[in-house]
N, C-alpha and C positions, 0 to 999 in steps of 0.2 A: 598639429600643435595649435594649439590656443591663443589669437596676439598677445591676450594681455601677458602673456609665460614672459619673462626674462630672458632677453639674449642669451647672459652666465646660464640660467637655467637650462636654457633648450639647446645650449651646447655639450651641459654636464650630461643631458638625460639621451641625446642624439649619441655619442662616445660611449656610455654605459648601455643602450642597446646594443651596438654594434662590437664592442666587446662581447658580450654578452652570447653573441650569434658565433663571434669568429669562436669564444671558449667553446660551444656545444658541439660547432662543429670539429675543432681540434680532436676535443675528446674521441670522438666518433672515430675520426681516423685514427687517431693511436691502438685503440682498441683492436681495431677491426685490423691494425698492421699486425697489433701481436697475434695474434689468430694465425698470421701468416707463417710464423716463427715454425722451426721443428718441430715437433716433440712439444707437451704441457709440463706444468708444474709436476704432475704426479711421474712424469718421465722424467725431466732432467733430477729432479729431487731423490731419487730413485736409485742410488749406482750399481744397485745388484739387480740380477736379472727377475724379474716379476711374472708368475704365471698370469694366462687374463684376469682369471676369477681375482687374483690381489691386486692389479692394474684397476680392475672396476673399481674393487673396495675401496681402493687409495683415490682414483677421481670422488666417487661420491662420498667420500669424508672430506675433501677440500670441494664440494659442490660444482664439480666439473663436469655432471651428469644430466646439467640442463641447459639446455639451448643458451647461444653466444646470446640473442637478445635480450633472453629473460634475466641471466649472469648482469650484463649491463644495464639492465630499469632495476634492478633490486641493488646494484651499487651506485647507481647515480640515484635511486631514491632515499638511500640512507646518507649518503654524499652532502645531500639539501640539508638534510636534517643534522649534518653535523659526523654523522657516522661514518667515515671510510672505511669500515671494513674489516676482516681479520687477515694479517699475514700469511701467504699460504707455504712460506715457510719455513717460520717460527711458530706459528697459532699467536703472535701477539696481534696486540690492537695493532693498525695500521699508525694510528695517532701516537701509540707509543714508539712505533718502529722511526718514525720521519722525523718526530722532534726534536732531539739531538743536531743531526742531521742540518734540520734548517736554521738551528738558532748559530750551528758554526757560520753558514753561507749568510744570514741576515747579517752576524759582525763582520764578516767581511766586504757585503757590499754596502750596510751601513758606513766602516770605515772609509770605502773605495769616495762613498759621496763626498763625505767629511773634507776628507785632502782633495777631492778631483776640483770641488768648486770656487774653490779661492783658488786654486794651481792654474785652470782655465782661466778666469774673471781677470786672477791678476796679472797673468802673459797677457791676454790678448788685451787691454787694456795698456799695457806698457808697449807693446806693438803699436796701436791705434793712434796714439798721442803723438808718435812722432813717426808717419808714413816716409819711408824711403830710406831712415836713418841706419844708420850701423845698427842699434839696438833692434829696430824691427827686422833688416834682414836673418840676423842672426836666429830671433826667437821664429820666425816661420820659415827658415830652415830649417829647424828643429823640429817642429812641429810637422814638418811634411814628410823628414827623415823617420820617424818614431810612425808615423801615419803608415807608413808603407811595409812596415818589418812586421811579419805575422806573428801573433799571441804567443805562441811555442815554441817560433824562433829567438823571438824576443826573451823570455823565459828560462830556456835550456844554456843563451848567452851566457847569462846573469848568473845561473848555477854553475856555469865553467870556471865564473871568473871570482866570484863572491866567496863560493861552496867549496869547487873544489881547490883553485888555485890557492887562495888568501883565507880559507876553514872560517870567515867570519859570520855566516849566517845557515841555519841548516838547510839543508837543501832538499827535504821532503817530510814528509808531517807520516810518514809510516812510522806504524804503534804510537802516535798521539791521537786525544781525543779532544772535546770542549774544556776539560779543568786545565791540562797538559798546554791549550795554547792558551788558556787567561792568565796562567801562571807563567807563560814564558813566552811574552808577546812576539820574540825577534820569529818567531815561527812563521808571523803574519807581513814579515818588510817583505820577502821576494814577493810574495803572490798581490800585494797590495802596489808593489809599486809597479808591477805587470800593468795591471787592469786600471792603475789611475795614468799612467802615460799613456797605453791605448787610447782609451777613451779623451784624454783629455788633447790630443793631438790634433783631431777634426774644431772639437770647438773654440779651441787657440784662435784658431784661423777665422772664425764663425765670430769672434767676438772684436776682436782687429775688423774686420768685414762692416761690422754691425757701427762701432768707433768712429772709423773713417769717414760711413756715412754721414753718422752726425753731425760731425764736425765742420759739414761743407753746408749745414741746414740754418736758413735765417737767423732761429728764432736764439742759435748759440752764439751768434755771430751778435745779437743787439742785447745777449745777456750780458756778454763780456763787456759791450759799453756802455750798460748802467751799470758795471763794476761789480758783478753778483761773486763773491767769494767762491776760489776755484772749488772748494770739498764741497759745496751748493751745487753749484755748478756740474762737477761729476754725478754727484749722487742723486740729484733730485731733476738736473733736463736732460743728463746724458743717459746715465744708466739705462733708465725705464726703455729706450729706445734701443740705446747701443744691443743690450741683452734680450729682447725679443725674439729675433732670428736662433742665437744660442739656446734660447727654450726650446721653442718650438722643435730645435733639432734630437735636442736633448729629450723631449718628449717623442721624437720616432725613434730614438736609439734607446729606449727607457726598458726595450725588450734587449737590445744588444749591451746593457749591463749587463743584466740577468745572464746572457748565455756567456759573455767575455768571463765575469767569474765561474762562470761552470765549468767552460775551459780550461783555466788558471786553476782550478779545484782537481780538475784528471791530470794538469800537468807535476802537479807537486802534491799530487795522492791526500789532497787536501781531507777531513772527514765531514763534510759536507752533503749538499742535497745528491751532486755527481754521483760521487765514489756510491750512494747510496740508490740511485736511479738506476748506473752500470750495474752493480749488482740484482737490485730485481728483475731486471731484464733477462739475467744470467739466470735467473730461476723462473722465469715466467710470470714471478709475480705481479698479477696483472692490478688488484688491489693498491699494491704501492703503485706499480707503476700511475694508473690512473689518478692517486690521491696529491702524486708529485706535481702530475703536468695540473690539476685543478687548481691548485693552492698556485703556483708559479703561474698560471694563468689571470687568477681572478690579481693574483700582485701588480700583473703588468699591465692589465686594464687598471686599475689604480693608480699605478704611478703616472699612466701618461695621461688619463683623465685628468690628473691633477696637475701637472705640468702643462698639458692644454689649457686649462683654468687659469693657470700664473701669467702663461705667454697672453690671453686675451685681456686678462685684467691689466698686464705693466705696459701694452701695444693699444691706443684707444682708436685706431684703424681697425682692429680687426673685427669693431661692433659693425661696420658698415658689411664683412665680409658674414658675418651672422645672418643678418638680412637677408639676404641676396636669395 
C-alpha cells in the first residue's frame, strides 16, 4: 500500500481483499462437498428407474457430462457477470428461483437490526449508568440467561407457549409465502423476537462493558464539571466510546445474523433463503446452491467491512492500530 492511502481506505480495501479470498475459497469447497453428495441431479430428480442410455441423455441436457472443473469456471464466469445460471430442477433462471426467497430473509434480518439495536444500546446503557445497582443486575442476568439457551430451544419454548398453549401467534409459515407474510405481519413476531434476543444478549453485556469504562475516564469526569448537559454528554463523549467495542463485535457476529436467521428460518419452515438452500441440496442443485452461498457471501463481507468502518471511524484509537 501506498502512504499517502488513507487509514479508512487501506482498512476498507485490506477487509474487501480478504473477503474476497475467504468467498473464492468458500465457494470451492461447497462445490467440491457437493460432489461428495450421492447420486446427481439427473439421479435424485429421476424417481423411476433410468436405462444408461436416458441416464446420459438426462446428465447432458442438465450439462452434467463435463468435468467438475469446467461445470465450476463456466458458473463462476457467468456468476462475475451477473448470471447464476439455470435451475437444474425447474429449467428456471437461478435469479428467478432465489429472489423470493431472499427478499423474505432480507425482511427478516432487516427487521431483526431494526429492533436489535435500540434493544441492545438501550439495556446495555441502562445497565452501564448505574454498575452494581438492582437495575444492572437484573438486565445482565438477563442477558446472560437468554446468551446461554440455544436458537431452537429457545424457539420451540416460545411455539409451546405462545402457539400452542395461548393459539396467539402462528407457529409455522407452512403454505405462506412473501405477500401471505406482508399481509399478516404476526407471522414474523416469533421468528423475530428469536434472533433479536439471541443476538442481542452478548452485546447487552458488550455495551454495559464499553459504559462502565467510560465512565471511570478523565475527560467525563472534567465534562460533568464544566456542567456539559447530560443528552451532550451521553451522546456526543460517551457514546462514540462506550459503543466501539459493541461494533466491532457486532462486525465479527455480522456472519452470525445471517446464519441465526437461517436457523430461525428451518425452525419455523420460514420461506426464505434456508427452506430454499435445504431444498437444492435435496436435488443437488448445485447452481442454486452455489448462487446462495455467493450472494450470502459477498453480504457478509459487506456488512462487516462496513461495521469495521463504523467501529474505526466512532473509536479514534483504532487509527494508531491502522499503522502498525
Amino acid at each position: 500500500m501506498r502512504a499517502g492511502v488513507r487509514p479508512d481506505a487501506r482498512l476498507m480495501l485490506r477487509r474487501a481483499w480478504i473477503g474476497a479470498g475467504q468467498l473464492a475459497i468458500l465457494l470451492v469447497l461447497v462445490f467440491a462437498l457437493s460432489l461428495v453428495l450421492p447420486g446427481d441431479a439427473a439421479d435424485v430428480q429421476n424417481n423411476t428407474i433410468l436405462s444408461e442410455d436416458q441416464r446420459e441423455h438426462a446428465r447432458h441436457l442438465l450439462g452434467l457430462d463435463v468435468s467438475p472443473v469446467t461445470r465450476f469456471a463456466d458458473w463462476l464466469g457467468g456468476a462475475v457477470r451477473g448470471d447464476f445460471g439455470t435451475s437444474y430442477a425447474g429449467g428456471a433462471s437461478v435469479g428467478s428461483v432465489i429472489a423470493e426467497p431472499f427478499l423474505v430473509t432480507a425482511l427478516l434480518a432487516g427487521l431483526t437490526l431494526l429492533v436489535l439495536i435500540p434493544v441492545a444500546v438501550g439495556a446495555g446503557f441502562a445497565a452501564g449508568l448505574a454498575p452494581g445497582s438492582g437495575r444492572d443486575r437484573v438486565i445482565t442476568s438477563i442477558s446472560i440467561g437468554f446468551d446461554s439457551i440455544p436458537d431452537f430451544v429457545f424457539a420451540v419454548v416460545l411455539v409451546a407457549v405462545l402457539s400452542v398453549r395461548f393459539d396467539l401467534l402462528p407457529a409455522t409459515f407452512l403454505g405462506a409465502d412473501l405477500s401471505t407474510v406482508l399481509d399478516h405481519p404476526e407471522y414474523l413476531v416469533l421468528p423475530l423476537v428469536v434472533t433479536v434476543v439471541r443476538m442481542a444478549a452478548p452485546l447487552v453485556r458488550l455495551v454495559r462493558a464499553g459504559v462502565v469504562d467510560v465512565l471511570d475516564q478523565p475527560y467525563i469526569a472534567q465534562a460533568r464539571r464544566l456542567g456539559v448537559p447530560r443528552f451532550s454528554l451521553l451522546a456526543r463523549h460517551m457514546a462514540p466510546n462506550a459503543l466501539a467495542p459493541a461494533i466491532q463485535e457486532l462486525g465479527r457476529t455480522g456472519g452470525g445474523l445471517l446464519s441465526g436467521v437461517l436457523i430461525v428460518e428451518a425452525v419455523f419452515a420460514v420461506p426464505g433463503i434456508a427452506s430454499e438452500l435445504i431444498g437444492a441440496i435435496a436435488n443437488r442443485d448445485d447452481p442454486v446452491i452455489l448462487a446462495i452461498v455467493a450472494i450470502t457471501g459477498v453480504i457478509a463481507v459487506v456488512v462487516n467491512t462496513a461495521i469495521d468502518m463504523a467501529g474505526f471511524r466512532m473509536n479514534p484509537r483504532a487509527a494508531a492500530g491502522i499503522h502498525r
